[in-house]
N, C-alpha and C positions, 0 to 999 in steps of 0.2 A: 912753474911747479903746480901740482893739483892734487890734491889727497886723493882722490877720487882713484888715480892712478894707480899709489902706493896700495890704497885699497882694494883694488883688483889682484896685486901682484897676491898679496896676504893669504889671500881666499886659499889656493892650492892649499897653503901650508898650513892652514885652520882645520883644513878641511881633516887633512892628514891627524893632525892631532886629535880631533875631535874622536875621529874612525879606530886611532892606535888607543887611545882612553879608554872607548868604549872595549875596545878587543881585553886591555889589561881587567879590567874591574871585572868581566865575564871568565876570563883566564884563571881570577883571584881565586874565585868562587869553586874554580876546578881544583885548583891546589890545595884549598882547603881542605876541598874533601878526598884528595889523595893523600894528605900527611896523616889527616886521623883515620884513613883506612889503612894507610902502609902500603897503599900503592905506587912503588919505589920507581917502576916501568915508566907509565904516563906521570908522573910527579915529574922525572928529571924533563922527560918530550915539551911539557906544558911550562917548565920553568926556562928552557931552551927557549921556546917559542915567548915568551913572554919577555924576555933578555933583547929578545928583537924587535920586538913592538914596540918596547922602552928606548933601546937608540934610533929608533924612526920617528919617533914623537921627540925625541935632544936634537937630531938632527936639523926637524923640522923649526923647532924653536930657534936654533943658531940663526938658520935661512933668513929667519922673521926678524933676529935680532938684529942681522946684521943692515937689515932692507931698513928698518927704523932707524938707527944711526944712521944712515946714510941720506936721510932726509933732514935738509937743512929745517927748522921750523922757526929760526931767527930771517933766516933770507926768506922765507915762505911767507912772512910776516911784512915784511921791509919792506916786500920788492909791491906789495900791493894785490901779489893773486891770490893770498886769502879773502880780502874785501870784496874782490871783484868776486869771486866764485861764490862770495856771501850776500853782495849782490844780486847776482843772477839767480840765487836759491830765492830770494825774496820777491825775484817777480814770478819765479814758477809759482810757486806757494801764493802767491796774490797779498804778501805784506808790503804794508805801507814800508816805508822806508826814507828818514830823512837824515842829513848832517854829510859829514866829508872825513876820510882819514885823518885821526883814529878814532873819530867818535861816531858813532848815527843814533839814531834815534828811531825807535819801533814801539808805536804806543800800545803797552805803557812802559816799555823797557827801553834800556841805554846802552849799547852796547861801545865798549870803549877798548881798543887793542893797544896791549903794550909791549911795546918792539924791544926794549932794552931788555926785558923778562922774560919774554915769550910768552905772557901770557893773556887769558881773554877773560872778559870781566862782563859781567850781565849787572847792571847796575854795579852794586859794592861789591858783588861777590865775583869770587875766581870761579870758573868752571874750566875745568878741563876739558877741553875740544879744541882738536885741533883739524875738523871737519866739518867746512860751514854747513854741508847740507843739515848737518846734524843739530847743529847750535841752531840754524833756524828753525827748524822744526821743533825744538824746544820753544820759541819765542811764539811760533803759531797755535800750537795745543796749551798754552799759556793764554794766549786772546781766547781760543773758542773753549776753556776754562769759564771764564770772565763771563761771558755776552753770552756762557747758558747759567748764568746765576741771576735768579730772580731780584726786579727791581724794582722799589717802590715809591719815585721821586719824591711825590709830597713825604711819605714817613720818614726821607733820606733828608729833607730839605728841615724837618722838623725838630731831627737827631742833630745835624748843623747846628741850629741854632741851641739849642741846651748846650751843648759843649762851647760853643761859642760866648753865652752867657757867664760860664764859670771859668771863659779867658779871660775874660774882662774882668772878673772880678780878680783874678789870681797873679795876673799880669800886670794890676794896675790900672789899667786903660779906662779911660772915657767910654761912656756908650755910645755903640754908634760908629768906633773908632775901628778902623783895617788894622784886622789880626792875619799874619801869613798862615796861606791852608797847612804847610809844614808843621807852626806852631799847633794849630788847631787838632790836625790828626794826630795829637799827642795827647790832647784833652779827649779827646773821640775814644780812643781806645788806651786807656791810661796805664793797664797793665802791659809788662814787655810779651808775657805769655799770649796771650788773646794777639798780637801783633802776628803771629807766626797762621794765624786763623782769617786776619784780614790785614793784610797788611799794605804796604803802600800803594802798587801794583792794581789792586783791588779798590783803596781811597781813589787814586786818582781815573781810575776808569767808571765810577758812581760820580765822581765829579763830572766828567764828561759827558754822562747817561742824562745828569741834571741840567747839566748846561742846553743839553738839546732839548730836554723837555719842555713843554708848559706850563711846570709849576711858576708859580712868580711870587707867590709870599705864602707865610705858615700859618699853621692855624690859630696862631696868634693875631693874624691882620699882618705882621712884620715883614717888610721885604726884604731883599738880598741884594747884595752886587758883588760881581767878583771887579780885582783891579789887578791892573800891571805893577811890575817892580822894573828898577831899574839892575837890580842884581840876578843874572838868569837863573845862579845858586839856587835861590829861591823860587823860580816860577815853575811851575806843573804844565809840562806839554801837555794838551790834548788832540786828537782830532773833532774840530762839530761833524753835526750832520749831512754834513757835505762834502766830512772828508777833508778838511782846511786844516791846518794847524793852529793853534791856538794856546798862550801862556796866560796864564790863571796863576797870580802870586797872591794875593789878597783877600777879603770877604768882606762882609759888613751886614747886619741886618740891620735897620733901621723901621721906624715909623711915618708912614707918609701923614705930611699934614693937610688935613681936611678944609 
């Protein structure tokens, strides 16, 4: 199975609706102006005519409906040629692409399909696509989003560490102690509102930007490290600068001793 197909058959009958649409709404415009003239002649010719456009556009809609049902999108799902076509959308497009059915991995997204439901999931959310080119081309204008937003490591490395300081303090924690960056982007951006402005997608891709960069400590003197977890729940895919994969569960700023 291939959307791609269903999608070509569509097209005629789009087309058609599109073309009978535009014909009724210009038709309207003529009737209008027949009933408040009393032009009874061209009123009944234009309402004839427009009776017809309207079951060429029912028609067309049946065509479409019936081509839709007829598309399995449970078996489309199951049998694997969704992945695979979502796949091969990902090396046209030049996206990374990692993990195996039903999960992969597209930094900074998660794409997870669910075959009981039929449905597909971009991280926690459901989107409706049932068209891989489509969905990935969401997931690509999503990166080149990202990588045209201005970056500032050290001011990024800096912001770190303040929100990191009032985890410790709010969490309990010893200084010095690994807070997960999950926790931390919570003290980062503390309102749920402001989340919708930068939200995880956008954390974890400044993390990545930092990771590769040169910063090493803030303007404090204070260094950083990121650490592994053993629970992946909690680790932050990224890719470095070479393109590697890389899990980032932890942080730390610390003091070197002199």
């Amino acid at each position: 199975m291939n959307y791609e197909n269903l999608y070509q058959e569509l097209q005629p009958d789009e087309k058609n609706v599109k073309d009978q649409l535009s014909l009724l709404q210009k038709m309207f415009k003529a009737i209008s102006r027949e009933t408040e003239n009393g032009d009874i002649k061209n009123l009944a010719r234009d309402l004839s005519a427009m009776a017809e456009a309207a079951a060429s556009a029912s028609e067309s809609f049946e065509h479409m409906k019936n081509m839709i049902d007829a598309f399995d999108t449970k078996a489309y799902l199951e049998n694997g040629d969704f992945a695979e076509q979502m796949l091969e959308a990902c090396r046209e497009n030049q996206v990374d692409v990692r993990g195996d059915f039903p999960i992969y991995e597209m930094f900074p997204y998660r794409v997870r399909l669910d075959t009981e439901n039929q449905d597909v999931y971009l991280d926690r959310k459901k989107v409706q696509c049932m068209r891989p080119k489509s969905l990935v081309r969401i997931i690509k204008n999503g990166q080149e989003k990202l990588n045209r937003a201005s970056f500032q490591a050290f001011s990024f490395v800096n912001e770190l560490s303040d929100a990191y300081d009032l985890a410790i303090l709010k969490l309990n924690k010893r200084p010095e102690s690994d807070i997960y960056l999950t926790s931390l982007y919570k003290f980062l951006v503390p309102m749920s509102r402001f989340r919708k402005d930068y939200d995880q997608h956008s954390f974890a891709f400044d993390l990545a930007r930092l990771y590769a960069s040169e910063v090493e400590e803030t303007k404090s003197g204070k260094r950083f490290q990121f650490g592994p977890s053993r629970n992946n729940n909690k680790a932050i895919r990224i890719l470095d600068k070479d393109g590697q994969e890389q899990f980032l569960a932890t942080i730390r700023f610390f003091h070197t001793e002199v």
